[in-house]
py3Dmol code that shows the C-alpha trace and the ligand (Angstrom):
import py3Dmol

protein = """\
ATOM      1  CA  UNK A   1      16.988 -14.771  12.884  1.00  0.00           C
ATOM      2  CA  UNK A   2      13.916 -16.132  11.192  1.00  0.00           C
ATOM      3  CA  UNK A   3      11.963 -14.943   8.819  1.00  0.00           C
ATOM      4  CA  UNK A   4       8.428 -14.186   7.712  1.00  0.00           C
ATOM      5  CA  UNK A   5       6.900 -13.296   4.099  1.00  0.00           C
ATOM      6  CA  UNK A   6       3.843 -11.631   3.334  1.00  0.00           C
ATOM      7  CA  UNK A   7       1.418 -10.793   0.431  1.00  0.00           C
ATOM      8  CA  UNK A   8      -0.884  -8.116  -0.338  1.00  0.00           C
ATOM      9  CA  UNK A   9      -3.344  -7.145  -2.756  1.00  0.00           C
ATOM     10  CA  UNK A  10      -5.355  -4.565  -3.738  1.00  0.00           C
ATOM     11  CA  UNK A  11      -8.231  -2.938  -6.139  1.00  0.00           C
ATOM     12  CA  UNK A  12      -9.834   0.403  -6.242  1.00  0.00           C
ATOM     13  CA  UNK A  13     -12.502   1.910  -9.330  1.00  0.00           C
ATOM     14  CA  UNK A  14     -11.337   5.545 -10.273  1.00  0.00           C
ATOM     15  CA  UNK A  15     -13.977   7.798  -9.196  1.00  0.00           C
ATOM     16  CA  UNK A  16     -13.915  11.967 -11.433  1.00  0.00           C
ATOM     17  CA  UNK A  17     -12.825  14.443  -9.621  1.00  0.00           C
ATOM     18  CA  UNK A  18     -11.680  12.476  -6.041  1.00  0.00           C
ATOM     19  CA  UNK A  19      -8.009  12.925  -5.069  1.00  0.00           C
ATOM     20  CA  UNK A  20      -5.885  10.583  -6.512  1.00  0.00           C
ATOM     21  CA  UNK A  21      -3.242   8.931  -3.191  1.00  0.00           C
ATOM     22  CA  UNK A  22      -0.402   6.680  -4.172  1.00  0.00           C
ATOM     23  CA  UNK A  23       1.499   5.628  -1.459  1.00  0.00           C
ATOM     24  CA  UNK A  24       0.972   8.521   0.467  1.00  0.00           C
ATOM     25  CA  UNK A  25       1.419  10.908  -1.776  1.00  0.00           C
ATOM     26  CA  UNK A  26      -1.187  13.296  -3.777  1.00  0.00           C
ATOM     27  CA  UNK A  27      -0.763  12.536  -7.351  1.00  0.00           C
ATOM     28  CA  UNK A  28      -1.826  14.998 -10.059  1.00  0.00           C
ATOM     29  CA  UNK A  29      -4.610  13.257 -11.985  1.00  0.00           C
ATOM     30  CA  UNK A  30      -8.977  14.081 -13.094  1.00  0.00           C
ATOM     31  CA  UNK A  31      -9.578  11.219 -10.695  1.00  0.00           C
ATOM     32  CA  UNK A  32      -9.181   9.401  -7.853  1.00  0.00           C
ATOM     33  CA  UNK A  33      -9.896   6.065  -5.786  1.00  0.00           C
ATOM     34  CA  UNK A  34     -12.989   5.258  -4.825  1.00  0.00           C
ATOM     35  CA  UNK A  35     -13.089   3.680  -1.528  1.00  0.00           C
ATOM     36  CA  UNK A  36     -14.521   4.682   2.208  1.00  0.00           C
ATOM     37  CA  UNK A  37     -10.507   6.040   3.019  1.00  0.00           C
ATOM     38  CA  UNK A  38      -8.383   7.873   0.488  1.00  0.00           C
ATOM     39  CA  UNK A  39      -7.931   4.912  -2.027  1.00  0.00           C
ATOM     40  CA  UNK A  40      -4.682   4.529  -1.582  1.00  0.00           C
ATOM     41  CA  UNK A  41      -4.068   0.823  -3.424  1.00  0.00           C
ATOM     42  CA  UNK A  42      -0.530   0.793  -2.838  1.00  0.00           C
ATOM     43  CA  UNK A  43      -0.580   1.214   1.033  1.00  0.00           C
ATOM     44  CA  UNK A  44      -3.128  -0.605   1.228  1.00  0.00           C
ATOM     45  CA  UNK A  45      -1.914  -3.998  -0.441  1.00  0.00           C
ATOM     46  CA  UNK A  46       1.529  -2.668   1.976  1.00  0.00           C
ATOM     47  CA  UNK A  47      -0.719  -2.776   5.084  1.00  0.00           C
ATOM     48  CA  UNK A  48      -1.996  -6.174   4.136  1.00  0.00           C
ATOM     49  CA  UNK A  49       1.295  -7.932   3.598  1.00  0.00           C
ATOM     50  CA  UNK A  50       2.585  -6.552   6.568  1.00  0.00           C
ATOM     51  CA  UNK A  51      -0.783  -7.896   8.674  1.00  0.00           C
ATOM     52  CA  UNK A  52      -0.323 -11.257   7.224  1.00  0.00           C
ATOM     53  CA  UNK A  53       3.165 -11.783   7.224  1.00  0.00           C
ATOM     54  CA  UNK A  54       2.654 -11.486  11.068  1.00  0.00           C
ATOM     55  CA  UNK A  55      -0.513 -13.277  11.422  1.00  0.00           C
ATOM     56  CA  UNK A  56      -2.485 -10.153  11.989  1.00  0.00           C
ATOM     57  CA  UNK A  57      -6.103  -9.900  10.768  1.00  0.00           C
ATOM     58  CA  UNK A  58      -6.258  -8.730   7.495  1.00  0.00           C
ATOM     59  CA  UNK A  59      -6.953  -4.389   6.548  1.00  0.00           C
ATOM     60  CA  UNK A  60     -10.338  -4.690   5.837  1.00  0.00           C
ATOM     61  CA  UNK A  61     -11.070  -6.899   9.737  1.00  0.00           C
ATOM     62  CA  UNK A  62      -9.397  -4.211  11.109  1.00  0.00           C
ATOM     63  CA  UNK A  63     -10.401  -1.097   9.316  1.00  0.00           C
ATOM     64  CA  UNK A  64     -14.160  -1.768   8.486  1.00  0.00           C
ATOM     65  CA  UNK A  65     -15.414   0.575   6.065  1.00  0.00           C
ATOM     66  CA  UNK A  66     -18.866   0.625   7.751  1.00  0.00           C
ATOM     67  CA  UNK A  67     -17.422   2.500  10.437  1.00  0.00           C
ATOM     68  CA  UNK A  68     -17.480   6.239  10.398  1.00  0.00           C
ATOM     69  CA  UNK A  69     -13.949   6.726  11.754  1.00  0.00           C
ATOM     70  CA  UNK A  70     -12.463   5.594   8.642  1.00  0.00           C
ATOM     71  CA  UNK A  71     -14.597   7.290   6.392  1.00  0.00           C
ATOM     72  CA  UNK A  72     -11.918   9.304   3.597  1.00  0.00           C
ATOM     73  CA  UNK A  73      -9.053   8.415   6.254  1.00  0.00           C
ATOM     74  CA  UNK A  74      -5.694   8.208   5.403  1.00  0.00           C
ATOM     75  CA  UNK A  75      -4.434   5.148   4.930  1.00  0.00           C
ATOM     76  CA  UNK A  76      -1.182   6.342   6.310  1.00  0.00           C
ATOM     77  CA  UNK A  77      -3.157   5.360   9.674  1.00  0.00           C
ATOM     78  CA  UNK A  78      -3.552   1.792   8.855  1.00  0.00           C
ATOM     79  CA  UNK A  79      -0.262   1.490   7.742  1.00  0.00           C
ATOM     80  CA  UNK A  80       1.674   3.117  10.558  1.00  0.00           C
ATOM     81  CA  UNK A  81      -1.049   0.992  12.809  1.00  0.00           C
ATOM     82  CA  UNK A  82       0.150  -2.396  10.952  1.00  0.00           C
ATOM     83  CA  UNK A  83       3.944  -1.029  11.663  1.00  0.00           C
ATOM     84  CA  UNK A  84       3.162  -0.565  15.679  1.00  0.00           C
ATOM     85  CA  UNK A  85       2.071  -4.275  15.578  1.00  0.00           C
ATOM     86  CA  UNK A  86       4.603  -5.838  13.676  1.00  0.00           C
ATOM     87  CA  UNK A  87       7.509  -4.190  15.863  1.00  0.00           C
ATOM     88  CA  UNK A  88       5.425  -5.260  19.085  1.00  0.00           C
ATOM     89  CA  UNK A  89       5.731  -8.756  17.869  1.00  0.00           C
ATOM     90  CA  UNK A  90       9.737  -8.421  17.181  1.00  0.00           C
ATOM     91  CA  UNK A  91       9.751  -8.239  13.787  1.00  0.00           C
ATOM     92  CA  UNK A  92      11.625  -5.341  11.352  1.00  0.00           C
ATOM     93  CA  UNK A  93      11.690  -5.228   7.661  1.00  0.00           C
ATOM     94  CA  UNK A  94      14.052  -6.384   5.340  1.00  0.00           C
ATOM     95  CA  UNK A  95      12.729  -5.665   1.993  1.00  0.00           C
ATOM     96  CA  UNK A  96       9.090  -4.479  -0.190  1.00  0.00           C
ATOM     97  CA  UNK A  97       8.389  -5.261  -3.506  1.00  0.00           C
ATOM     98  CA  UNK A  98       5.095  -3.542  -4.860  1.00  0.00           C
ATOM     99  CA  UNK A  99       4.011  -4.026  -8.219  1.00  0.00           C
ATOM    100  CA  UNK A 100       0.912  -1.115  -9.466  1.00  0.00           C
ATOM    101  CA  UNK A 101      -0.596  -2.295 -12.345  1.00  0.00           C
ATOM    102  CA  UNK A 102      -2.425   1.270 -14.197  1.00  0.00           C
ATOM    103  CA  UNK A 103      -2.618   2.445 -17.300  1.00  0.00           C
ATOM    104  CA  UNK A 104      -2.855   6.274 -16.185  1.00  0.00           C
ATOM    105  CA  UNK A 105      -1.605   8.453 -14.838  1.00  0.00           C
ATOM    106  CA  UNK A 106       2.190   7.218 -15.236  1.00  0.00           C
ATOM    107  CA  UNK A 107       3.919   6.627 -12.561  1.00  0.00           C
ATOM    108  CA  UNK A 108       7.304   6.986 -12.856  1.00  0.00           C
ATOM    109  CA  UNK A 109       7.383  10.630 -12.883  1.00  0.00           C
ATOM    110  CA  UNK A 110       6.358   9.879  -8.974  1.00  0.00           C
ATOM    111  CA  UNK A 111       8.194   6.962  -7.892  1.00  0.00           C
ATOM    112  CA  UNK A 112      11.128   8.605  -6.301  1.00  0.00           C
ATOM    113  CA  UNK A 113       8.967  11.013  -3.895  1.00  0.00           C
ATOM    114  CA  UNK A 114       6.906   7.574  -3.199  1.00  0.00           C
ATOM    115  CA  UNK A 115       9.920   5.680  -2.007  1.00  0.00           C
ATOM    116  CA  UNK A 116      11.108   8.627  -0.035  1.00  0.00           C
ATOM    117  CA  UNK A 117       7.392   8.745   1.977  1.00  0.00           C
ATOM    118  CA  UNK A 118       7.428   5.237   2.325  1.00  0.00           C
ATOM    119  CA  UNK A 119      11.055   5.364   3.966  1.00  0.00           C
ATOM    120  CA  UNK A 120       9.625   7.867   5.894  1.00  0.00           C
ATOM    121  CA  UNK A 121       6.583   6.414   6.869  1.00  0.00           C
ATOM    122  CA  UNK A 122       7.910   3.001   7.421  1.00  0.00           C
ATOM    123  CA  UNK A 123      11.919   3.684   8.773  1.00  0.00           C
ATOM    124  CA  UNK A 124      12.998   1.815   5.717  1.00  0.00           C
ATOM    125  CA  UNK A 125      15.889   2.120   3.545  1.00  0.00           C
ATOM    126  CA  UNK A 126      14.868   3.550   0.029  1.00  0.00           C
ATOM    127  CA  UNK A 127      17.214   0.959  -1.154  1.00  0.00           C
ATOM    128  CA  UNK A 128      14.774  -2.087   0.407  1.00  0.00           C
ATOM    129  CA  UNK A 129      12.127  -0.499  -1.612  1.00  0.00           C
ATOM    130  CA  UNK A 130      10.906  -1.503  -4.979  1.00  0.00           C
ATOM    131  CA  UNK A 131       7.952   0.007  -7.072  1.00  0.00           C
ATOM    132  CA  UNK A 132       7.308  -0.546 -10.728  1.00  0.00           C
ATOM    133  CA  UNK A 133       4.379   0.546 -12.496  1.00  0.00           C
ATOM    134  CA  UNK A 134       3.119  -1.950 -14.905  1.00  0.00           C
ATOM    135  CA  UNK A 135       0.500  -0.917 -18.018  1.00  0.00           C
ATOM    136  CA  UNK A 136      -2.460  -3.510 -18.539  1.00  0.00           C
ATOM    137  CA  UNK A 137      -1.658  -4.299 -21.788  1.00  0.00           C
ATOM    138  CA  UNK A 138      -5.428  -5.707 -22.218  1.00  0.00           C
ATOM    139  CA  UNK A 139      -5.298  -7.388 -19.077  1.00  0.00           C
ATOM    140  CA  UNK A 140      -8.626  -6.738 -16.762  1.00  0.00           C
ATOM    141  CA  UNK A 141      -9.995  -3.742 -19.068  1.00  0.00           C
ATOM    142  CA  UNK A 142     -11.739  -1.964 -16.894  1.00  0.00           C
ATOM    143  CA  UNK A 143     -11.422   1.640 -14.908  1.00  0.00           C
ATOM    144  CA  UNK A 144      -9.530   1.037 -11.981  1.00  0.00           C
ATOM    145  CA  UNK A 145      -6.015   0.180 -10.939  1.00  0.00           C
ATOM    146  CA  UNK A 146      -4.821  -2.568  -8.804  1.00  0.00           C
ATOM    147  CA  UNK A 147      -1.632  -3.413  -6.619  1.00  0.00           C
ATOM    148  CA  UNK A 148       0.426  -6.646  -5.287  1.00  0.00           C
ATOM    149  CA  UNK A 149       2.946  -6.244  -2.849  1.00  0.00           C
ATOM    150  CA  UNK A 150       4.919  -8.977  -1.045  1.00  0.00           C
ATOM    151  CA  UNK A 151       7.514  -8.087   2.049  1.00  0.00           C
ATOM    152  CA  UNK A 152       9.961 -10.168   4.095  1.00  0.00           C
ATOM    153  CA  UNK A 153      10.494  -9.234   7.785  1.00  0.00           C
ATOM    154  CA  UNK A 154      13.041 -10.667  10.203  1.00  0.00           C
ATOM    155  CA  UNK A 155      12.533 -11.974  13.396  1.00  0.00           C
ATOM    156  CA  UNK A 156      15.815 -11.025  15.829  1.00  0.00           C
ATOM    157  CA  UNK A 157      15.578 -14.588  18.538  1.00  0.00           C
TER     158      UNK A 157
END
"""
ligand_1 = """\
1
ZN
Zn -8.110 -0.586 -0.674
"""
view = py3Dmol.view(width=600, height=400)
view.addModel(protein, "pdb")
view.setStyle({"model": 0}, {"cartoon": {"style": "trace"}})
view.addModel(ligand_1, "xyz")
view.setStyle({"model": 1}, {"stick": {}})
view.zoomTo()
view.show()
């Protein structure tokens, strides 16, 4: 078996009164992500390390948000589309590590029902799944949220 590692990143603005996604789930909060698709920071820095670990282009070469399809899309879609081309290439997933740095809302009230959709989503363990919500603490004062994530697939040859 060999291996591959990957690392994603993402940044959204909060935008009043949008629906706020985390990892595929609706989150109850006054705003939301502003983006051309739902926002969603944490499957979208997913989808990213995924596409690079495997030498895929990266979410936004893929997904352009001048086109109309993926205009307040779920990002579920690019996800499960990063997935398809991973497992065409051989590769599974061992582990995810996702780090959300926000000041509000809190996320741990959330993080179990986020690690069961991504399981779902992404025919993971819940085990090879790691989340952890991180407050600012003065870093990057301004009103959005942003996300790292790094995975590590295997390679069965
Ligand atoms: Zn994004």
């Amino acid at each position: 078996m060999f291996l591959r590692i990957g690392l994603g990143f993402d940044s959204h603005e909060f935008e009043e009164g949008k629906p706020l996604y985390l990892g595929g789930v609706l989150i109850e909060h006054t705003a939301g992500f502003k983006g051309h698709s739902d926002g969603d920071i944490l499957l979208h820095a997913i989808t990213d390390a995924l596409l690079s670990a495997i030498g895929e282009p990266d979410i936004g070469e893929l997904f352009p948000d001048r086109d109309e399809r993926w205009k307040n899309a779920s990002s579920e879609v690019f996800l499960k589309e990063a997935l398809r081309r991973m497992r065409n290439k051989g590769f599974s997933i061992i582990n995810l590590d996702c780090v959300l740095v926000m000041d509000d809302p809190k996320i741990s009230p959330y993080k179990n029902i986020i690690v069961d959709n991504l399981s779902r989503i992404m025919h993971v363990d819940k085990t090879a799944i790691s989340i952890k919500g991180k407050r600012r603490e003065g870093f990057c004062k301004d009103k959005g949220a942003v996300c790292y994530c790094v995975i590590l697939l295997g390679h069965e040859s």
